[in-house]
Structures are given as structure tokens and as C-alpha cells.
C-alpha positions as CSV (number, residue, x, y, z in Angstrom):
1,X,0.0,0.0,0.0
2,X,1.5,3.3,-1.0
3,X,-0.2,6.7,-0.6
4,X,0.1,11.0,-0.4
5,X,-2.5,13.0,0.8
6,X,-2.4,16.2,0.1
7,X,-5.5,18.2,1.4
8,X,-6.8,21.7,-0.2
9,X,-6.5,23.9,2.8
10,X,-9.6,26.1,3.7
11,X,-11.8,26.3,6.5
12,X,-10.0,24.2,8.4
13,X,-6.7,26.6,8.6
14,X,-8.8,28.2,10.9
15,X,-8.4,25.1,13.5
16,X,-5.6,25.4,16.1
17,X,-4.2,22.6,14.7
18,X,-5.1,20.8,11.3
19,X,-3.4,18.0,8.8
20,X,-1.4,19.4,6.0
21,X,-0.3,15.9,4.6
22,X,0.1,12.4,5.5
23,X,1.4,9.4,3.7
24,X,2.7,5.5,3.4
25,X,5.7,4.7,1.5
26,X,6.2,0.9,1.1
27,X,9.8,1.9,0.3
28,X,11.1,5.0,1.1
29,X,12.9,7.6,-1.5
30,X,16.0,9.5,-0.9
31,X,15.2,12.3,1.1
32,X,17.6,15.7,1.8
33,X,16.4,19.4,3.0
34,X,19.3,20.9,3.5
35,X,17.2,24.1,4.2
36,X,14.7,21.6,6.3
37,X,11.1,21.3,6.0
38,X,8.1,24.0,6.1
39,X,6.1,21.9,8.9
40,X,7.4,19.6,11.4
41,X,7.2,16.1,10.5
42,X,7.0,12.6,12.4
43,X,7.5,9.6,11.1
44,X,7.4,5.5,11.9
45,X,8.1,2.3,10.8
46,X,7.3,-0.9,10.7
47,X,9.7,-3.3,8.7
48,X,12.9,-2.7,7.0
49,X,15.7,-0.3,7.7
50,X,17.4,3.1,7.1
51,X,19.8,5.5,8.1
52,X,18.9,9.5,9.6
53,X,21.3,12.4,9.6
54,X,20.5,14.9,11.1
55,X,22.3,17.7,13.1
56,X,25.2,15.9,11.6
57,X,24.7,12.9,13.2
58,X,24.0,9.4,11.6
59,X,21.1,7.7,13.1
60,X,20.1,3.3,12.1
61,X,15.8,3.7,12.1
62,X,15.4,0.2,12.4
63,X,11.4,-1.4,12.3
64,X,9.4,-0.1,14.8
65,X,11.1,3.6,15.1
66,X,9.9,6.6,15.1
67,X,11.4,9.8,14.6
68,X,10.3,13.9,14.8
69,X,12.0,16.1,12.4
70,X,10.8,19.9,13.6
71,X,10.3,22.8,10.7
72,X,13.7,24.2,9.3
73,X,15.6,21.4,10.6
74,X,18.2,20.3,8.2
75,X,17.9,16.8,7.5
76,X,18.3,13.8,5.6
77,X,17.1,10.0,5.4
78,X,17.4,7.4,2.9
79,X,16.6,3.6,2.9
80,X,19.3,0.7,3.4
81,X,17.2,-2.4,2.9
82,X,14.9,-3.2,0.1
83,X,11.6,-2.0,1.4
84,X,12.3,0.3,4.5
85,X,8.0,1.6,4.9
86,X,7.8,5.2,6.3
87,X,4.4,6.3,7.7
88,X,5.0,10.3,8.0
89,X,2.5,13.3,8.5
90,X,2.9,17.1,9.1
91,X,0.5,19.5,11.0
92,X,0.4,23.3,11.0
93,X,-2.0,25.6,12.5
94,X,-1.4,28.8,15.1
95,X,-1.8,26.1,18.1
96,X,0.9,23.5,16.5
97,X,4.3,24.9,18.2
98,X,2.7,25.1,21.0
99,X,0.9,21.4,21.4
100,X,4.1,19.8,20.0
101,X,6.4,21.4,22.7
102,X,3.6,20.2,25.2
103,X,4.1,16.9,24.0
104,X,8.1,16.7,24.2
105,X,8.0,17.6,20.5
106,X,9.9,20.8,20.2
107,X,13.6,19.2,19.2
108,X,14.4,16.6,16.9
109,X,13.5,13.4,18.6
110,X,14.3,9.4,17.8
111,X,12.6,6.6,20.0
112,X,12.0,3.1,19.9
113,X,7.6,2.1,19.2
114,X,6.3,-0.8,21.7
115,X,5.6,-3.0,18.6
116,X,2.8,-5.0,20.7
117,X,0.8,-1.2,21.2
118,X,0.9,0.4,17.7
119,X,-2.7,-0.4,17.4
120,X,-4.0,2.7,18.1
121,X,-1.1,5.2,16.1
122,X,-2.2,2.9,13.0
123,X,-5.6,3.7,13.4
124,X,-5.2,7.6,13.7
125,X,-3.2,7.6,10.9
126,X,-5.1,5.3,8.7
127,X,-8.3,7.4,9.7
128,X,-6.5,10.3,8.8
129,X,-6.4,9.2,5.2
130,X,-9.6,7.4,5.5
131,X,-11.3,11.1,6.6
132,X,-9.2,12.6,3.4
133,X,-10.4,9.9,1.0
134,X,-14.3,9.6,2.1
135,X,-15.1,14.0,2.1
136,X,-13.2,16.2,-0.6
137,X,-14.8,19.0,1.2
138,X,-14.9,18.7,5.2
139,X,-12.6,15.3,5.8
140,X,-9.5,17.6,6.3
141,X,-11.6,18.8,9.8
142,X,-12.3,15.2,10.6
143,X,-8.7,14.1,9.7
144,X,-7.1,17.0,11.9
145,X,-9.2,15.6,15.2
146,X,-7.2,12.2,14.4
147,X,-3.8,14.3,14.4
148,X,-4.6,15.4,17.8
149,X,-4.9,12.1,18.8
150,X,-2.3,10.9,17.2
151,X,0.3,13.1,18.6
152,X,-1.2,12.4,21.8
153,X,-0.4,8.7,21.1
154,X,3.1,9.2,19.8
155,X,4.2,11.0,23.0
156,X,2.4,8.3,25.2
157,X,4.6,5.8,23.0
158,X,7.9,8.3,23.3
159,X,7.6,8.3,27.0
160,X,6.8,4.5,27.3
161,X,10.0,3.8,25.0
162,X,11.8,5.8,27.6
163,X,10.7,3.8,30.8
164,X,9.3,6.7,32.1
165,X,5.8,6.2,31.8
166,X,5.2,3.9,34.7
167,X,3.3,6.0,37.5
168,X,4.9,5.6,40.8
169,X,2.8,3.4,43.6
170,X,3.3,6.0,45.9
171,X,1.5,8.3,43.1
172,X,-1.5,6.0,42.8
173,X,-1.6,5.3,46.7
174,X,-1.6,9.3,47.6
175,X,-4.2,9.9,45.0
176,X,-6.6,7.1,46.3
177,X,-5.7,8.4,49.4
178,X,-6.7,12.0,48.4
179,X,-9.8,10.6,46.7
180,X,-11.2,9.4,50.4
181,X,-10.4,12.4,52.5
182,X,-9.8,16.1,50.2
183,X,-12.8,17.1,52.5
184,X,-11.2,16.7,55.5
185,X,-8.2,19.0,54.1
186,X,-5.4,16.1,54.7
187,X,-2.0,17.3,55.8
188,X,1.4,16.3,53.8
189,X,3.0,14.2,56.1
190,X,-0.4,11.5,56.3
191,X,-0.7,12.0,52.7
192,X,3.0,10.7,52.8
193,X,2.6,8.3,55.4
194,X,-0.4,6.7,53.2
195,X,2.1,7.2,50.2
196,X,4.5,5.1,52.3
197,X,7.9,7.6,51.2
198,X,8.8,11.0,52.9
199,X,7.3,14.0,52.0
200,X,10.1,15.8,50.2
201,X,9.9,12.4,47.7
202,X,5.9,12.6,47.0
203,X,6.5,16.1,46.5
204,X,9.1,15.4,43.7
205,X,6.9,12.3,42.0
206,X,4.1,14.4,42.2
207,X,5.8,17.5,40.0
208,X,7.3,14.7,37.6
209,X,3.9,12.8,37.3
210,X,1.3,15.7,37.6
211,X,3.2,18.9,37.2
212,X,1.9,20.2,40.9
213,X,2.4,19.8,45.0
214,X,0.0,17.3,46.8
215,X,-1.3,20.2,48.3
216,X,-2.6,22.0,45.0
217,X,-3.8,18.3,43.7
218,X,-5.9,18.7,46.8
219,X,-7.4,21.8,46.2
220,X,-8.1,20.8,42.2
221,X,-9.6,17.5,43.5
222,X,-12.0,19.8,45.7
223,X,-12.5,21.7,42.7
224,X,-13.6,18.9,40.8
225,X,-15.7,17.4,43.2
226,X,-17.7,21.0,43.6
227,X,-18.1,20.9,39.7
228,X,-19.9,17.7,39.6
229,X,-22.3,19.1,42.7
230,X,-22.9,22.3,40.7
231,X,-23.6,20.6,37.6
232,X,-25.9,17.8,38.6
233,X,-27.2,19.4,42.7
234,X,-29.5,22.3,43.2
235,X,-27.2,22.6,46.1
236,X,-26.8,25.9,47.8
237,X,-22.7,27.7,47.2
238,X,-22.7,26.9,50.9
239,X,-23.5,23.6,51.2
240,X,-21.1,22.4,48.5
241,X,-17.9,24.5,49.8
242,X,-18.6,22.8,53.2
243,X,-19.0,19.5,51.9
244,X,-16.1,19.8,49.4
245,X,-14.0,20.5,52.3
246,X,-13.4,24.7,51.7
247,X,-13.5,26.6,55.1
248,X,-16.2,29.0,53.9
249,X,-18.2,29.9,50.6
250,X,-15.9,33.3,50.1
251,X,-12.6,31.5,50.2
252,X,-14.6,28.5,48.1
253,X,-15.3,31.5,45.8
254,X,-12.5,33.1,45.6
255,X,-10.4,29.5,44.7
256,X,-12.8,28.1,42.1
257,X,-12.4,31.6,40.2
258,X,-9.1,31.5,40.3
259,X,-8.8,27.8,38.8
260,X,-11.5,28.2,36.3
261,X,-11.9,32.1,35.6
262,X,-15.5,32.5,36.4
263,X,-17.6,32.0,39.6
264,X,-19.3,28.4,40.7
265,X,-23.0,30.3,40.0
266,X,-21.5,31.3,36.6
267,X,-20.5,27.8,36.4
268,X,-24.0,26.0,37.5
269,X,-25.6,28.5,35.1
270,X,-23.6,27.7,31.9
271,X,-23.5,23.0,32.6
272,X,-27.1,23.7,33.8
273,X,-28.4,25.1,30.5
274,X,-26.9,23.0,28.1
């Protein structure tokens, strides 16, 4: 199977983030940008070999690689077996520098793909090109919701070829932890102790697994937990910044606005109407 999609851009440049091309080769061509590429690429594959240069280093892709070439990077990549298949597509959009560097995808980046747990990266890209193929008018917006995904697949895969994708047990024990008592505004140290490692450690897995203290994880948890009651509760401000474990409705006030920009009546008024 060999294929090139290359869409007619309109509405959809308007997206944050939309498809510009995507396509199989069953054997890849020669390929050199000295100058590097208008859009950032990624790339995988599956069976066969090749070699990557790129900041003047030499790179083997062997099957099951994948590798991110950002825009303007100089580069180069050629096949050294008799079918070496590359699966590649670039995105664009106002929004794309800034999902890619989300996703660990602002530098040029080579990582080994899980072969057993490509299932999913196949189908976003497959439904990428199935989106292009089926609608010659609107597939491209369909096709750019699968490029999200797949992104957000390739990074999962990035960080799994890494080893660093296991969650910590004393991450999954805090949380559960967290998840019985946020009302009762827990303290560090029995979050820890229920953790089972010192508090200065959780602290540290907890900024390399969720970006945030145990303490603010607390107060989002409350957070969440007041959403749901304003959403689905006729439940007065009061009762839910009492039960959600806040010390008063001002203070519950004053920390839901500055998590989610507007008030919780704002809140109730806008999940309550739709």
C-alpha cells in the first residue's frame, strides 16, 4: 500500500491545529532538505531499515522507530534495505508549536515504538487518510481531530520507549488516598505516610507525574468534586464549599475563580443550561 494525501486547505486553517499531509511509503525515496522542512514532520516504521542524519549525526531507524524532524531542521534520510516503509505526517496551524512542545516535541526526537501497542497510532493515521479519501470537502476537519490524537499517542509511545511512563505506587496510593479524605483537608505528612515515602519524595513524584504539590492536587480535587455538585445538585454555594471541604463559601469562591476564571454560579448557570 503506497499513498500522499495532500489536502486543499480552507476552512480548516482556521483550526488550532489541522493536517497538511500524511502518507505511506512501502519503500522509502532519498530524502535531503538541506534548508529543512516547512512543517514539522514525524515519522514510523514498521519493517525494513534506514539511516537519519540529522544535526550531523548518523542515526540506524530500524522497524518499529519513530522519529520527529521539527520545521527548518536540516535533514536527511534514505533507505538501506529493500523496502524500509515510512508512515509520516505534518501538521500546521497557530496552536501547532505550542501542542508539540507540550508533548516533548519541540527538538528533533528518535525513540524506539512498543511493537505490541501500535494499534492505536495505525488507526489515527489510517483514519487520517480514510477522513481525506471519504469528504473532498470537510474530511480535512475530521482528519485533523485524528492528528490530535495521534500526537497524543506518539508521546504516550515516546515516553513508554523511555521507561518513564510507569506511574509511581506511591503516586497512585496518595491519589486514592486523596480521593477518600480532600474534604477533610489532609496534611502532607499523612498524605505521605499513606504514600509510604517522605514527603520531600511525593512532592518530587508528584511535580514529575502531575506537574503540581499534593497540596494544589488537593485543592483541584475539591475543585472537581464542587463541579460535579454544581452541575448535577440544586445545592446551595454553601453547602457544596462545606461539603467539598473549603473553610467558607468566600474563600470556596474566591479558589474556584481563580482555577477556572469564572464564579461556581457562573458555572452552575452555563452545565445547567446545556
Amino acid at each position: 500500500m503506497k499513498f500522499y494525501d495532500y489536502p486543499i486547505i480552507s476552512k480548516e486553517s482556521s483550526l488550532p491545529v489541522f493536517l497538511v499531509s500524511v502518507g505511506l511509503n512501502e519503500w522509502q525515496y532519498h530524502v535531503k532538505c538541506d534548508k529543512g522542512d516547512n512543517y514539522a514532520k514525524a515519522l514510523y516504521c514498521t519493517k525494513g531499515s534506514g539511516v537519519l542524519i540529522i544535526n550531523g549525526e548518523k542515526h540506524i531507524i530500524k522497524p518499529y522507530t519513530a522519529f520527529f524532524i521539527p520545521a527548518g531542521c536540516p535533514h536527511e534520510y534514505y533507505s538501506t534495505d529493500e523496502s524500509w516503509d515510512t508512515h509520516w505526517i505534518k501538521p500546521s496551524g497557530k496552536s501547532c508549536p505550542d501542542m508539540l512542545k507540550a508533548l516533548g516535541f519541540d527538538k528533533p526526537k528518535i525513540f524506539p515504538l512498543p511493537k505490541e501497542e501500535i494499534t492505536y497510532l495505525d488507526h489515527c493515521f489510517r483514519c487520517m487518510h480514510e477522513a481525506l479519501l471519504s469528504d473532498k470537502v470537510d474530511g480535512n476537519f475530521r482528519a485533523s481531530g485524528y492528528l490530535y490524537s495521534f500526537f497524543i499517542e506518539l508521546s504516550r509511545l515516546a515516553a513508554k520507549g523511555k521507561g518513564s511512563v510507569q506511574i509511581a505506587p506511591a503516586v497512585t496510593k496518595a491519589i486514592a488516598y486523596i480521593d477518600e479524605n480532600y474534604m477533610k483537608q489532609p496534611g502532607l505528612e499523612s498524605i505521605s505516610k499513606a504514600a509510604g515515602v517522605s514527603s520531600q519524595h511525593l512532592c518530587r513524584l508528584f511535580r514529575q507525574t502531575l506537574n503540581c504539590r499534593p497540596m494544589e492536587y488537593i485543592t483541584k480535587r475539591k475543585i472537581q468534586a464542587a463541579k460535579m455538585l454544581l452541575a448535577e445538585t440544586q445545592k446551595t454555594v454553601d453547602q457544596i464549599a462545606e461539603e467539598t471541604g473549603f473553610c467558607d463559601s468566600s474563600y470556596f469562591c474566591k479558589i474556584f475563580k481563580r482555577f477556572e476564571s469564572i464564579t461556581p454560579s457562573q458555572f452552575r448557570s452555563i452545565e445547567q443550561a446545556l
